[in-house]
N, C-alpha and C positions, 0 to 999 in steps of 0.2 A: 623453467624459464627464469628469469629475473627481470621485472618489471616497473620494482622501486627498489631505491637505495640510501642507503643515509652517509653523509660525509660531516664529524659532530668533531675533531680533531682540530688542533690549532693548525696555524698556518708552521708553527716552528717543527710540531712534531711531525706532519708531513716533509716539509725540507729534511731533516732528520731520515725518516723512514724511509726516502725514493733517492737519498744523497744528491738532492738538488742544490744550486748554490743560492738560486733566489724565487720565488713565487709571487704574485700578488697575494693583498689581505684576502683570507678565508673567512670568512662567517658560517658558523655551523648551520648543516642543515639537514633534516630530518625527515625529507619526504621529497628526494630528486625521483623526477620524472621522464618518461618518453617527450622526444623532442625540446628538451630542455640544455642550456649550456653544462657540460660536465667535466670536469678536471680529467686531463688523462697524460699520463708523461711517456714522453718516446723519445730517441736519441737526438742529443743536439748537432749542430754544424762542427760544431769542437769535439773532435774524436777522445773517445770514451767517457763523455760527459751527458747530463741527460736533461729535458726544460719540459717543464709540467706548461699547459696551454690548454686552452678549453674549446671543447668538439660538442655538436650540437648529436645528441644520444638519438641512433635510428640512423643508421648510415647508406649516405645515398651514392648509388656507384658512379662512375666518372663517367658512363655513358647514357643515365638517366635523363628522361625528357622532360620529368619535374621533379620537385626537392618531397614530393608528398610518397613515392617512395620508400623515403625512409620511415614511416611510419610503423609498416613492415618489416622491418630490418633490424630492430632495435637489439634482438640474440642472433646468434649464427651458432647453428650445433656446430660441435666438434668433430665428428663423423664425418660431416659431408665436405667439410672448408675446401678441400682442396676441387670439388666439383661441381661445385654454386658457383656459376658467372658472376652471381654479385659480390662475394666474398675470395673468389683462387688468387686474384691480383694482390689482392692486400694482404692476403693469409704469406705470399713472400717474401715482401718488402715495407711492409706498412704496417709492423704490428704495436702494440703500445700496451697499456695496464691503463686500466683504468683505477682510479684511485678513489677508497670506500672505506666503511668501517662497519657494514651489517646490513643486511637485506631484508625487503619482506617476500614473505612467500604465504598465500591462501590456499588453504584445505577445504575441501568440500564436505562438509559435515550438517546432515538432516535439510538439505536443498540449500543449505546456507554456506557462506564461505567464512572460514576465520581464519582470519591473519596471525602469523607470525614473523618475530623477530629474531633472525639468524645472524648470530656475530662469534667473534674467539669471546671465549673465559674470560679473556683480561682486555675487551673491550678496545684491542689492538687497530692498527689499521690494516685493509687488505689491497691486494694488487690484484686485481678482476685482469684474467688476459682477455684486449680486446684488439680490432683493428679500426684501425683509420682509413679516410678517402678525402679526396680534394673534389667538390664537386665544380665545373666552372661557370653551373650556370646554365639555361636552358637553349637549345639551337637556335639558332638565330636571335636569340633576345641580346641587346646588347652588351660590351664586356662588360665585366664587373671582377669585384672580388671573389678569390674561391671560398665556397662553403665549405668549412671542413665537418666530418662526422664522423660517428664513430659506434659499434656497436659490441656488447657484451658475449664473450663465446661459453657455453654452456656443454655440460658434458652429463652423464649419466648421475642422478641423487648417491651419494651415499647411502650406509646404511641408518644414518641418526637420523637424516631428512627425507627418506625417502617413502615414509608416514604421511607428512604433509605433502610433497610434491616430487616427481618423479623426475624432475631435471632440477640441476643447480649452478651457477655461473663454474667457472674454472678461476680457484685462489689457486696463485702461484708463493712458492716461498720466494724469500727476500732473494736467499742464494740463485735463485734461478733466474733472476729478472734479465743480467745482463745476456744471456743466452737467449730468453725470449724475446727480447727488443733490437737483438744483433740482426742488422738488415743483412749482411754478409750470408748469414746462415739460413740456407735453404731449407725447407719441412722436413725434405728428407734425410737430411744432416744430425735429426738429433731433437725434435721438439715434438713430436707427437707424444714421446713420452709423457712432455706436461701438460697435456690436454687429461687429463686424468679426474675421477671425484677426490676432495679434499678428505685427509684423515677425518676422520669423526672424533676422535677423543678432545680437542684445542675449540669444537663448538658447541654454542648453547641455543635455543631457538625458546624464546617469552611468547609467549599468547598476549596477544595485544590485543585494542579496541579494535572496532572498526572508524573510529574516528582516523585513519590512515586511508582508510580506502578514497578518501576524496584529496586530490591531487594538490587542492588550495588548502589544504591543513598542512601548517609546516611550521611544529612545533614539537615540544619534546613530550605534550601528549603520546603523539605516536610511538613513541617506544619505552614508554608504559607497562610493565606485568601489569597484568590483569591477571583474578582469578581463574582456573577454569573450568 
């Protein structure tokens, strides 16, 4: 699974990296969370152009009775997308990257878990494939603005991480983006190939503290080598 994420990148090298033309200011951060605002870009109104905007992580589907749903929701295997009621709608038409630069993932070791940090060599940015939803709010409660959300798609570990934990989100390469965020383009067109685990050789995974495991540390403790 993928359950934190760090996004430590300026705001210019992301514009750069998603060939955005403009962003709000980013502030690095170091321990994003479930149900937290999270950067994610998907195609804009201006054909073949694309607008980074922020989705609340844990995606709640458009026919949910409450937003706590998405609490649940936060990954979507790659396997099942197209046969989860909560994910087939958006796995069509609604798909997006989420926008990262290194993950933690815990291993269970002597009843304990230890965390590590999983990023490229060159401490790169990544494109997590994920989808979006428009939620409008719950029946009968009066209108409001849609809540948008969005959740992480995970696929089978590699063989580098598959030590620490047996699932890992799905990094798309750069070249693949515009194919993966093409709403035009059907599943069956051509994208399950990138539902795939990432090369191993371009990752490195640090044994961090457990000073990460708590959701209100959000600092650059958390990604920390520690010995091990």
């Amino acid at each position: 699974m993928c359950g934190r994420f760090t996004l430590r990148a300026s705001t210019q090298q992301i514009v750069d990296q998603f060939r955005l033309t403009t962003m709000p200011e980013w502030q690095p951060r170091y321990n994003i969370a479930p149900t937290q605002q999270v950067p994610i870009v998907r195609p804009a109104e201006k054909r073949h152009s694309r607008q980074l905007t922020f989705a609340r992580w844990g995606l709640i589907p458009s026919w949910a009775k409450e937003a706590s749903i998405g609490n649940r929701m936060i990954n979507a295997r790659a396997e099942t997308l197209a046969e989860k009621p909560s994910f087939r709608a958006a796995f069509k038409v609604r798909r997006c990257l989420v926008v990262a630069d290194g993950y933690y993932e815990w291993q269970p070791i002597d009843g304990a878990k230890q965390p590590f940090y999983i990023h490229l060599d060159d401490h790169g940015l990544l494109g997590f494939a994920g989808l979006w939803e428009s939620w409008p709010g719950p029946t009968g409660a009066p209108p409001s603005d849609p809540l948008e959300s969005c959740t992480i798609i995970t696929t089978a570990a590699n063989e580098f991480t598959s030590h620490i934990h047996d699932r890992m989100p799905v990094l798309l390469q750069p070249e693949d983006y515009d194919r993966w965020l093409d709403p035009e383009l059907q599943p069956s067109e051509g994208l399950w190939d990138l539902l795939q685990p990432y090369a191993a050789d371009d990752l490195v995974a640090d044994t961090v503290s457990t000073h990460v495991n708590s959701p209100k540390h959000e600092d650059a403790q958390c990604v920390e080598p520690v010995s091990d």
